[in-house]
C-alpha positions as CSV (number, residue, x, y, z in Angstrom):
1,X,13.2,33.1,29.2
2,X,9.7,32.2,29.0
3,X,9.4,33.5,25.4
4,X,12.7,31.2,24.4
5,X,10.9,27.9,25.5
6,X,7.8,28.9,23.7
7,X,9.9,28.8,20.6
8,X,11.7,25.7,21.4
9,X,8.2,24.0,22.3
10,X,6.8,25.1,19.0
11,X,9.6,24.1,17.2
12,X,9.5,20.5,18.3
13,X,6.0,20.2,18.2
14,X,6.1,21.5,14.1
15,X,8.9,19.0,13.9
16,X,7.2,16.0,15.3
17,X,4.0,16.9,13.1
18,X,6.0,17.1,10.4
19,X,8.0,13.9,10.4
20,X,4.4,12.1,11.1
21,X,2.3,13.3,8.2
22,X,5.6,11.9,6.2
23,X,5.2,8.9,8.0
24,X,1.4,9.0,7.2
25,X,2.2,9.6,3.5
26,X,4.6,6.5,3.4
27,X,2.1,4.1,4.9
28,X,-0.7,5.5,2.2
29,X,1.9,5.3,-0.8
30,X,2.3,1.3,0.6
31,X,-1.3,1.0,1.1
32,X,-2.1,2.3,-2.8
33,X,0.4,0.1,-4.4
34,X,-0.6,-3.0,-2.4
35,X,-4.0,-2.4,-3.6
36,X,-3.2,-1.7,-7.3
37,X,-1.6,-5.3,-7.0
38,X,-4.4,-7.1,-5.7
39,X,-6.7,-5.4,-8.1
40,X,-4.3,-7.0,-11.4
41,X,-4.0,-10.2,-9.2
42,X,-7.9,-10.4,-8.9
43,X,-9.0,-9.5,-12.5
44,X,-6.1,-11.7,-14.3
45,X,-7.6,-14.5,-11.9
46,X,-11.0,-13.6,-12.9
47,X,-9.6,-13.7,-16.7
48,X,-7.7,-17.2,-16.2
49,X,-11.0,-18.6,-15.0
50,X,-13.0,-17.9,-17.6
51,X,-10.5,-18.7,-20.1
52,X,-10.6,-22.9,-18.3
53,X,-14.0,-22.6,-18.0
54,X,-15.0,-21.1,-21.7
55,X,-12.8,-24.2,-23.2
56,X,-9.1,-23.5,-22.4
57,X,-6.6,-25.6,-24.4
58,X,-8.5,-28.0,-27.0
């Protein structure tokens, strides 16, 4: 009996680890492509701004 709920502890526990490093990866995927996006965002404003300061439209 003993050796039954061993295995049925150990398989939860490996299930619960599981679906959280999953949940982990999901938030790190988000996290990577929120930053790729800022990064563009910042160095097209960067770009914009020197294009009004350096003369813009004449």
């Amino acid at each position: 009996m003993s050796m039954r709920l061993f295995i049925l502890s150990l398989v939860c526990f490996l299930a619960f680890c599981l679906g959280s490093c999953s949940v982990v990866e999901g938030i790190f995927k988000a996290g990577m492509v929120w930053g790729i996006l800022l990064v563009v965002g910042f160095i097209a404003l960067i770009i914009f701004i020197i294009a009004k300061v350096s003369g813009g439209r004449k």
